[in-house]
C-alpha positions as MATLAB code, in Angstrom:
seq = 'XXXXXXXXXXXXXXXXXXXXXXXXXXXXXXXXXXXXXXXXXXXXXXXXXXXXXXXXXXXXXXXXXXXXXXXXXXXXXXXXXXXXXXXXXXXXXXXXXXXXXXXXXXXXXXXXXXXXXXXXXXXXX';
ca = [
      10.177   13.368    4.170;
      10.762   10.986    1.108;
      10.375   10.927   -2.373;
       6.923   11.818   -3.489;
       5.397   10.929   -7.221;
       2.085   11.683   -8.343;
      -0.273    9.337  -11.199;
      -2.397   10.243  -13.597;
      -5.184    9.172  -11.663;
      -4.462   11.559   -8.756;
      -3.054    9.404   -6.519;
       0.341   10.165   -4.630;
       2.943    7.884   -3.210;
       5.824    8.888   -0.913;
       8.629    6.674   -0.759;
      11.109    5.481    2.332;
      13.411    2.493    1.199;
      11.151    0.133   -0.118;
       8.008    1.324    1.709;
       5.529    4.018    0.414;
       2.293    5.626    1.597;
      -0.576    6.408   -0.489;
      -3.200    8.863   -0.842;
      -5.245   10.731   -3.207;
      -4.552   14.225   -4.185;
      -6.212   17.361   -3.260;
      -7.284   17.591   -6.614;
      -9.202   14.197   -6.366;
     -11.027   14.742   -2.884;
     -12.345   18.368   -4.415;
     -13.361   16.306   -7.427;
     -15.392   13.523   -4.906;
     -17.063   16.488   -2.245;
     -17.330   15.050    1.058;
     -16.414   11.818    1.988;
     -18.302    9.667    4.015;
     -16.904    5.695    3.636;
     -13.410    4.561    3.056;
     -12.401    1.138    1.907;
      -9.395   -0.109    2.865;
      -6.827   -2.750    1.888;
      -6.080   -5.577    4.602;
      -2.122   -6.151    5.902;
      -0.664   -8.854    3.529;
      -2.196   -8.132    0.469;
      -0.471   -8.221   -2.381;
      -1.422   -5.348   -4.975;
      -0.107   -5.269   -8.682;
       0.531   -1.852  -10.081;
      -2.990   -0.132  -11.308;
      -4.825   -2.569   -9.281;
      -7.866   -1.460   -6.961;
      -6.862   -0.878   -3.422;
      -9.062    0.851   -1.730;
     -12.417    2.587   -2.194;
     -13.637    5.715   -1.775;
     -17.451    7.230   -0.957;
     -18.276   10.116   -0.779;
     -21.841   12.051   -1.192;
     -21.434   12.583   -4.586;
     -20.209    9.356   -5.901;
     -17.901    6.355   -5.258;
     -14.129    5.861   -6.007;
     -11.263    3.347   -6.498;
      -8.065    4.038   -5.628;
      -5.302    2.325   -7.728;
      -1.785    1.406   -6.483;
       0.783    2.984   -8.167;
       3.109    0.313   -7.528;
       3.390   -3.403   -7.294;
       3.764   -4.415   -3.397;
       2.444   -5.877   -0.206;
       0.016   -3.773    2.175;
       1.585   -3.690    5.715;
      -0.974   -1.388    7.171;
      -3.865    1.002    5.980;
      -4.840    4.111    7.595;
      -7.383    2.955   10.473;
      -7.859    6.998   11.136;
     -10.011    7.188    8.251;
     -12.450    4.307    9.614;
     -13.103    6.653   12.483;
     -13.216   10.117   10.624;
     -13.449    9.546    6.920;
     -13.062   13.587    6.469;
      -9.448   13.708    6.852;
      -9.433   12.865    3.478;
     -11.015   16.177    2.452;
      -9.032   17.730    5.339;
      -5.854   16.484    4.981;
      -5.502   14.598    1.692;
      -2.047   14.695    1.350;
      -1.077   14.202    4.749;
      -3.091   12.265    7.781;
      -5.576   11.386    5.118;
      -3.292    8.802    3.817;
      -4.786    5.431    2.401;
      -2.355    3.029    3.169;
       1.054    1.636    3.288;
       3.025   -0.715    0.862;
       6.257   -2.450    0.552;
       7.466   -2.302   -2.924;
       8.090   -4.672   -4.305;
       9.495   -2.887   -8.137;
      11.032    0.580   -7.008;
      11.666    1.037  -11.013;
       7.589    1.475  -11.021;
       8.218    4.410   -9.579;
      10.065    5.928  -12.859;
       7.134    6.920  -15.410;
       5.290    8.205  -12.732;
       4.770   12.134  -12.280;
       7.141   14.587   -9.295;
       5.573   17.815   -7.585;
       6.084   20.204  -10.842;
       5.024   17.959  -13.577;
       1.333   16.936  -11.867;
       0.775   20.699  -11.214;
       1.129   20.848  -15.076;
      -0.589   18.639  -15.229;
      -3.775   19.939  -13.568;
      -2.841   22.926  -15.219;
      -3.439   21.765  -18.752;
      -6.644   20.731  -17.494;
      -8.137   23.605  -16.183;
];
């Protein structure tokens, strides 16, 4: 298991090398109820850091996700065309968005590790 860093917009990233995986947090599929429709980025896109990758719907209300890093997409998460749930289900695992080869690992500096974003959520409660 790599590296994983948390943004203030609830999304996560795990890193390998150069590549990371994306989801949203358990926090942010609670926040959206069920979800019903994901969006996702094509292979080959280039994404700048806080730019809209994918979309989220769910029967409350619909989503963007943000990349938390500057990259190219080299594959999304084709599970969630079939069974959009496994965000809800597994948000932080199998419900990942998509994949991204990064292209700034230095990005990944400001960003927020396991103890800070449960202060985080914390402080919002």
């Amino acid at each position: 298991m790599g590296n994983r860093n948390y943004t203030q917009d609830h999304e996560w990233i795990e890193t390998d090398g150069d590549t990371g995986t994306v989801g949203i947090t358990d926090f942010a599929q609670e926040q959206l109820g069920d979800v019903v429709f994901v969006e996702l980025p094509e292979a080959g896109k280039i994404i700048t850091r806080g730019g809209e990758a994918a979309i989220v719907e769910s029967v409350k209300a619909a989503s963007e996700v943000y990349s938390p890093v500057t990259g190219e997409i080299i594959s999304s998460n084709s599970a969630l065309n079939e069974d959009p749930s496994l965000v809800n289900t597994a948000a932080e695992s199998s419900g990942w968005f998509f994949k991204i080869k990064i292209s700034n690992p230095d990005e990944l500096k400001g960003m927020m590790d396991d103890s800070a974003y449960k202060k985080m959520l914390e402080e919002m409660s």
